[in-house]
C-alpha positions in Angstrom: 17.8 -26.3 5.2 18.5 -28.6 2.2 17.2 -27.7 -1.1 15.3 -30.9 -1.5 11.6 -30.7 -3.6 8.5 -30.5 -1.0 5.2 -32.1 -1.8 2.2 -30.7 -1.9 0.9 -33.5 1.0 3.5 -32.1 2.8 0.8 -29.0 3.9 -1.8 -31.6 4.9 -1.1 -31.1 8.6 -2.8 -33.0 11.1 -5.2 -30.7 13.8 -9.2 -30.5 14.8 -10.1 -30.3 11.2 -10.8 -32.0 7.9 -9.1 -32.0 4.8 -10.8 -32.1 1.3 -10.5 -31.0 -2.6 -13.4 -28.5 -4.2 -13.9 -28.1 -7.6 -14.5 -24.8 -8.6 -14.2 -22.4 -11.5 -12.6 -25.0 -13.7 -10.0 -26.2 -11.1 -9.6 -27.7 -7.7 -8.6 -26.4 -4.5 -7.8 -28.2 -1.1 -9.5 -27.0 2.0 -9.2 -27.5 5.4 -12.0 -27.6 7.2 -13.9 -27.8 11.2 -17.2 -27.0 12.9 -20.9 -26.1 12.3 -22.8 -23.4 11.3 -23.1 -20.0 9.1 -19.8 -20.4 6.9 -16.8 -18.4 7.7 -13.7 -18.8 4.5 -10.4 -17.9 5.4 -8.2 -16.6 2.5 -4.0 -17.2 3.3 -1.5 -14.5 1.7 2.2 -14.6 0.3 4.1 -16.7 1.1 1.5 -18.9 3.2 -0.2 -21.2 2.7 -4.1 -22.5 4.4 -2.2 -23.2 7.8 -1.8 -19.7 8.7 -5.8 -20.0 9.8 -4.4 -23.1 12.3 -5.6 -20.6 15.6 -8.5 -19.6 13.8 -9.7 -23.5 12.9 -9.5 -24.2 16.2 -11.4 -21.5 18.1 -13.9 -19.8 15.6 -15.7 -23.5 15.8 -16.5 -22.7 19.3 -18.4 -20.0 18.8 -20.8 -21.9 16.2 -19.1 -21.4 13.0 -18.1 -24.0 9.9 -15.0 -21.9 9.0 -13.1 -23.3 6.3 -9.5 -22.2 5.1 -8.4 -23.0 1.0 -5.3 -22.9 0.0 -5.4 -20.3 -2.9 -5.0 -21.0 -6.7 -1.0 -21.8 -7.1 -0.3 -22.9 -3.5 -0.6 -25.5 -1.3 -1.9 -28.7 -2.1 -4.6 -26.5 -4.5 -3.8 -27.1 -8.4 -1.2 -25.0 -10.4 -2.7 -24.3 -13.7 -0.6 -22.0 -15.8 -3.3 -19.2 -15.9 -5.4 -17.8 -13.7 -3.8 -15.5 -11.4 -5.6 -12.6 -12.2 -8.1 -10.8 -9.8 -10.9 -11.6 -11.7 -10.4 -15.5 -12.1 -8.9 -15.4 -8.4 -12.3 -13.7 -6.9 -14.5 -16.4 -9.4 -12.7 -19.1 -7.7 -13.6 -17.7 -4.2 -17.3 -17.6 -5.3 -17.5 -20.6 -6.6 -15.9 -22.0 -3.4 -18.7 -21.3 -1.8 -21.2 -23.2 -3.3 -18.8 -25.3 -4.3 -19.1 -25.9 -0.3 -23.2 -25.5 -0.3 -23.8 -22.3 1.0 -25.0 -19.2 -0.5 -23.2 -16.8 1.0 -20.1 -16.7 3.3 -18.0 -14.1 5.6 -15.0 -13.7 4.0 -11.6 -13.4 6.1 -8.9 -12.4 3.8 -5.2 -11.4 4.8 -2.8 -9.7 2.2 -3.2 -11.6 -1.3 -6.2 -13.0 0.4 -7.8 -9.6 1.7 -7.5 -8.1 -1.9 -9.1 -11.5 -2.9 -11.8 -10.2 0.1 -12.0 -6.6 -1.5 -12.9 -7.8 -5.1 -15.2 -10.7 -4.4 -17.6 -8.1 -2.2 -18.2 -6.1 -5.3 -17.9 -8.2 -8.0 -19.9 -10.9 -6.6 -21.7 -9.6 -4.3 -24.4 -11.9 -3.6 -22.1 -14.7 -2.4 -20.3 -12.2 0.7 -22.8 -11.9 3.9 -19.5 -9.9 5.4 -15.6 -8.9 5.0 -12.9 -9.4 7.0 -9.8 -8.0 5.9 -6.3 -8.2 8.1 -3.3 -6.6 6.8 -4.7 -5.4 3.4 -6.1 -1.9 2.8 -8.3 -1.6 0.1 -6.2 -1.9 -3.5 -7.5 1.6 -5.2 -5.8 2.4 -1.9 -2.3 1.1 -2.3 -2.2 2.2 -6.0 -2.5 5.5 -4.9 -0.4 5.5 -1.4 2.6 4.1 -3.8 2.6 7.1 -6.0 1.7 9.9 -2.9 3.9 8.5 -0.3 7.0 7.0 -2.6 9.7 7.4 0.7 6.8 5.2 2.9 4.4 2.8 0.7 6.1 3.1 -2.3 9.6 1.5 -0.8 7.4 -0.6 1.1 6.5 -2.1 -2.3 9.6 -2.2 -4.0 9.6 -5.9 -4.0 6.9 -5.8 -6.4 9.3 -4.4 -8.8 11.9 -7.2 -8.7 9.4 -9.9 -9.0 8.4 -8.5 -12.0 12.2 -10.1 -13.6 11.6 -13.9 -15.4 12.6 -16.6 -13.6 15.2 -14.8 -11.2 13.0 -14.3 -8.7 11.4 -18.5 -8.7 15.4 -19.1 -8.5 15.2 -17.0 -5.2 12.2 -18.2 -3.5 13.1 -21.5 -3.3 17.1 -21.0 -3.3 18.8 -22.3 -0.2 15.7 -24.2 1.2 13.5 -21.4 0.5 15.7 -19.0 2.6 14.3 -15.7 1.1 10.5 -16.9 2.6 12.1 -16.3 6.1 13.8 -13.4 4.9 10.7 -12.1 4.0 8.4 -13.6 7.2 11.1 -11.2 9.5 10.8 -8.4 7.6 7.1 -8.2 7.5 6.1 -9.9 10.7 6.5 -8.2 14.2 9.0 -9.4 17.4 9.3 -12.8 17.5 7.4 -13.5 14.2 7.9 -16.4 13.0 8.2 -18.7 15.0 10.7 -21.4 14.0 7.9 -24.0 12.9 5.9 -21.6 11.2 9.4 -20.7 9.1 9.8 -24.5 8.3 6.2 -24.8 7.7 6.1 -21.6 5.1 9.8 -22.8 3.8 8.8 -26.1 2.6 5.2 -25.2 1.0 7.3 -22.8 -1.2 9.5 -25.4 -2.6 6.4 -27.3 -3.7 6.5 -27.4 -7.8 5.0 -25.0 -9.1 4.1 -22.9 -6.1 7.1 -20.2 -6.4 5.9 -19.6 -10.1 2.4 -19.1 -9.3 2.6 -17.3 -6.2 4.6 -14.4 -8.3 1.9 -14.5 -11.3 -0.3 -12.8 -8.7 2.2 -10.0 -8.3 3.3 -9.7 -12.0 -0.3 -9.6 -13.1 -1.2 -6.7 -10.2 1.4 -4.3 -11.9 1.3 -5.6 -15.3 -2.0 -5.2 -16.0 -1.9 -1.4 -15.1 -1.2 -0.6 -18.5 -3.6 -3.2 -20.2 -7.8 -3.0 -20.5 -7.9 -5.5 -17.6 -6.4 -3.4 -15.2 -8.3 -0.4 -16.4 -11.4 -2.5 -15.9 -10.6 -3.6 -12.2 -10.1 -0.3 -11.4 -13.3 0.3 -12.4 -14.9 -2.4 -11.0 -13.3 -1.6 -7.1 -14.8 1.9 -7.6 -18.0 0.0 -6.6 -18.3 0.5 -2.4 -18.7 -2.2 -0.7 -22.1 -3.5 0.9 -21.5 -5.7 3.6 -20.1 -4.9 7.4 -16.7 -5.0 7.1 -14.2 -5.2 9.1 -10.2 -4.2 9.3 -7.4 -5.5 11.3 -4.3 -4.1 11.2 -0.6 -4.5 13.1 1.2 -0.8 13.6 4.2 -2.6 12.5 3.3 -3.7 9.5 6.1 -2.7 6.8 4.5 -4.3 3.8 1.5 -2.4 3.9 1.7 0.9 6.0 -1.0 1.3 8.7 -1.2 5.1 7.0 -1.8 3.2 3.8 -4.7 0.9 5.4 -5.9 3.9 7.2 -8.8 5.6 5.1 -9.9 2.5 3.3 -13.3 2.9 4.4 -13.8 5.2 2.2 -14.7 2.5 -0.2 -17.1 1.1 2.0 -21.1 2.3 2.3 -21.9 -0.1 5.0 -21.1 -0.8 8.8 -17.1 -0.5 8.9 -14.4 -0.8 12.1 -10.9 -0.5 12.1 -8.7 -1.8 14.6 -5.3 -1.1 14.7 -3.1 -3.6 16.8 0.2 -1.9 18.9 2.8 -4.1 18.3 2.0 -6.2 15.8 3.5 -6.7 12.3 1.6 -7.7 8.6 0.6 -11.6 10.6 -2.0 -10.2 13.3 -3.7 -13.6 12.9 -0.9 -15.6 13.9 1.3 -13.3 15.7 -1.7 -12.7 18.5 -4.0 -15.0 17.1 -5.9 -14.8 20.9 -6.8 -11.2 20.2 -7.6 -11.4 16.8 -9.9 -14.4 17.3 -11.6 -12.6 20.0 -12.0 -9.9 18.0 -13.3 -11.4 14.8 -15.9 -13.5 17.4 -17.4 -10.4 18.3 -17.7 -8.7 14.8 -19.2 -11.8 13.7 -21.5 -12.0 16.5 -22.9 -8.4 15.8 -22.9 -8.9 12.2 -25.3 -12.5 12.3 -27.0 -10.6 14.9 -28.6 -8.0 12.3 -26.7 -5.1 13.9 -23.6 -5.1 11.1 -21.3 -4.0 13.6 -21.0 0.0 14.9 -21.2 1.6 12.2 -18.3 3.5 12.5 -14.7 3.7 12.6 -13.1 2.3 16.4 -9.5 2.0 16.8 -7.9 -0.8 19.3 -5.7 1.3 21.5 -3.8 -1.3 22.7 -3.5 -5.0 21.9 
């Protein structure tokens, strides 16, 4: 692939769904957008963009939701201010989204950046989440701690982290060679097969979008650096709080960015209706590399959870998807 500058219209894909800017929290994200009904947000993770939610904006409409998937401060066709990529701001804009959009509350579907997105929102604005949905993401207070317990597994897992901590270096590698380290970095994390070679273009050429490289790693920088500042100190704090709202957890056995035996044993952290599901064969991209099952399976959590039931209650694990 040539090393030629993307533009951010070049993530405005065509499919059953609308695309549209939101102004919220002081800056303005794009959103694409299909169906009627209670409102379902889908958060995208590193190094995605909105489009990873393609399956998911074409079937969850069916079953009589408005779901709506944003492109995240930093990426996609969203702005790329030169702050902001902190938890707090990042969870404020995910609020704000949502009456941005004219609800008052929402489900919230986050994978990786966007589940910990998912995690924080549901505590620190609590009012705005109806119920969470988090897919490759155990809760953070949990990775912090897997990192230190389990340095051979989580911690190594995570060792990325540590090299995009460097200046600059690690912008030069993202978007080196047409973005060639975003593949790298699909395989390693994704399951069989995953991705698939569209999905690598597609993910390649959003990451060579100006400004996008940058502000995709001020999430990660800020997630370590602040450890040793108040503002770390003070979401650590804050995720203390349990979560309220049915939640619920998806998560591929061959994940190798987040260990299922670091996802396992997040509901701790949760004082409502939780279920786990844990998918055989899958990687850290359940939603795209069986989008079918995960679909289904999200269709029937929501349908308990608008139902009043708030799922089962209790921990279930997929045996084999």
């Amino acid at each position: 692939m040539e090393d030629a500058i993307s533009e951010p219209a070049a993530v405005l894909v065509d499919g059953p769904w609308r695309h549209r800017d939101v102004s919220t929290n002081g800056t303005r994200l794009h959103v694409a957008e299909a169906g009627e009904g209670p409102l379902v947000l889908l958060l995208h993770g590193f190094p995605q963009f909105w489009w990873t939610w393609r399956s998911q904006l074409r079937d969850l409409p069916a079953a009589g939701y408005r779901v709506v998937a944003a492109d995240l401060r930093g990426y996609g066709a969203s702005d790329k201010p030169p702050r902001g990529y902190d938890a707090f701001t990042l969870a404020d804009d995910v609020a704000g989204l949502v009456r941005a959009l004219g609800e008052r509350n929402a489900v919230i579907v986050g994978h990786d950046w966007g589940g910990l997105l998912g995690w924080t929102t549901a505590v620190r604005r609590p009012r705005v989440v109806r119920g969470l949905a988090v897919i490759g993401m155990p809760h953070p207070l949990r990775v912090r701690r897997r990192i230190v317990a389990d340095v051979r597994g989580q911690g190594l897992a995570s060792r990325y982290l540590a090299a995009f901590q460097l200046p600059w270096v690690p912008e030069r590698r993202l978007v080196a060679e047409g973005a060639a380290y975003v593949a790298e970095l699909l395989r390693g994390w994704g399951g069989p097969g995953y991705p698939t070679p569209e999905a690598e273009a597609r993910y390649r050429g959003a990451m060579r979008i100006p400004g996008v490289a940058h502000s995709s790693l001020e999430y990660h920088r800020w997630v370590v650096r602040s450890q040793l500042r108040p503002d770390g100190a003070r979401f650590v704090e804050l995720l203390r709080t349990p979560v309220r709202v049915p939640t619920l957890q998806l998560h591929g056995s061959l994940d190798r960015c987040f260990l299922p035996s670091t996802a396992a044993g997040s509901e701790r952290h949760v004082a409502a209706p939780y279920t786990w599901r844990l998918y055989d064969g899958l990687g850290h991209f359940p939603h795209e590399e069986d989008p079918d099952t995960i679909t289904r399976d999200l269709v029937a959590w929501l349908a308990e959870t608008h139902s009043g039931n708030g799922g089962n209650g209790g921990v279930s694990r997929s045996p084999e998807c």
